[in-house]
C-alpha positions as CSV (number, residue, x, y, z in Angstrom):
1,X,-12.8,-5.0,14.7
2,X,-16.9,-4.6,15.2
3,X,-18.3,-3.9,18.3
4,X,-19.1,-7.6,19.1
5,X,-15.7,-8.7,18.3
6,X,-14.4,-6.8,21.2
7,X,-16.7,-7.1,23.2
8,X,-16.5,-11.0,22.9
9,X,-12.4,-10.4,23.1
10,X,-12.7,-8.6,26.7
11,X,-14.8,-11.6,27.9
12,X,-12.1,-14.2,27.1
13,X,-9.8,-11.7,28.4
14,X,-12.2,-11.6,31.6
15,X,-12.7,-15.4,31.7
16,X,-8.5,-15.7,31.6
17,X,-8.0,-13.3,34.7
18,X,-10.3,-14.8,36.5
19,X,-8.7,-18.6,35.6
20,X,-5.2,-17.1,36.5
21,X,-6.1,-16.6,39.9
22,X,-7.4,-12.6,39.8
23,X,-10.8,-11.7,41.2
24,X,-11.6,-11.1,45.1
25,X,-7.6,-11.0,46.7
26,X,-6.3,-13.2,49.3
27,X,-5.5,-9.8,51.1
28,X,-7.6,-7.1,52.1
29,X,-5.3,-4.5,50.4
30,X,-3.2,-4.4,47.9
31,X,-0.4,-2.1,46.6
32,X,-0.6,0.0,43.7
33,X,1.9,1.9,41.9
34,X,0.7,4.7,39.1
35,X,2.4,6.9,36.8
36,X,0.7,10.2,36.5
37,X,1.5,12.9,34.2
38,X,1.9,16.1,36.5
39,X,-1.5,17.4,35.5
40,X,-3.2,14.5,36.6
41,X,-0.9,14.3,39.9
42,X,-2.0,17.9,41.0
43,X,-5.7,16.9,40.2
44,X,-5.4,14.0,42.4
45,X,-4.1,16.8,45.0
46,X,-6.1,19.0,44.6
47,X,-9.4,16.9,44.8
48,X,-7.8,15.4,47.9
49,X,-7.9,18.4,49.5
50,X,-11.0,19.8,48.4
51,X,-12.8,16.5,49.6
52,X,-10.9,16.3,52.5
53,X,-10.0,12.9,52.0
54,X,-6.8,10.7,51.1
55,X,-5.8,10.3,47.4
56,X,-6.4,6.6,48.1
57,X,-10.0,7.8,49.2
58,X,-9.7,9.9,45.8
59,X,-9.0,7.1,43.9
60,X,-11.5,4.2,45.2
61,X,-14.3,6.6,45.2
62,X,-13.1,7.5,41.3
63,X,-13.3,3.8,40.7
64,X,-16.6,3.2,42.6
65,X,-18.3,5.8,40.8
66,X,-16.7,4.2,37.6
67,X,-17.9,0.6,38.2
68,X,-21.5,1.8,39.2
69,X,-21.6,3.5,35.6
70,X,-20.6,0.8,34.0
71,X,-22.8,-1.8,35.9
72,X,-22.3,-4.7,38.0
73,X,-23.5,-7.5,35.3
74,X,-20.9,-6.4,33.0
75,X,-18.2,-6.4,35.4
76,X,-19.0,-9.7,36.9
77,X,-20.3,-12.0,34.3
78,X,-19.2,-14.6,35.7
């Protein structure tokens, strides 16, 4: 598959969550259950501690930082 196949794959995949109901929740927060190998589980810790922080702090940052790399106008196309 060539790079403008997927990328035009992830759109419709986009466009489909966002018909289904997904984008900005109802709720404030909302629940989130991961599977981490244990390597990643002790690096969640241990960046927790080191930042001082929660490993839901850990994580959003992570995800922030994430979304800003990736930019806003390819997140939210729509």
């Amino acid at each position: 598959m060539s790079n403008r196949e997927t990328v035009r794959d992830n759109l419709v995949r986009l466009e489909q969550y966002i018909e289904e109901g997904g984008g900005i929740p109802k709720k404030n927060r909302r629940k989130l259950t991961v599977e981490l190998s244990e390597a990643h589980h002790d690096l969640l810790n241990r960046l927790a501690i080191l930042e001082n922080d929660t490993r839901t702090g850990v994580l959003r940052r992570a995800l922030d930082l994430y979304a800003n790399e990736m930019g806003e106008e390819n997140i939210y196309p729509f």
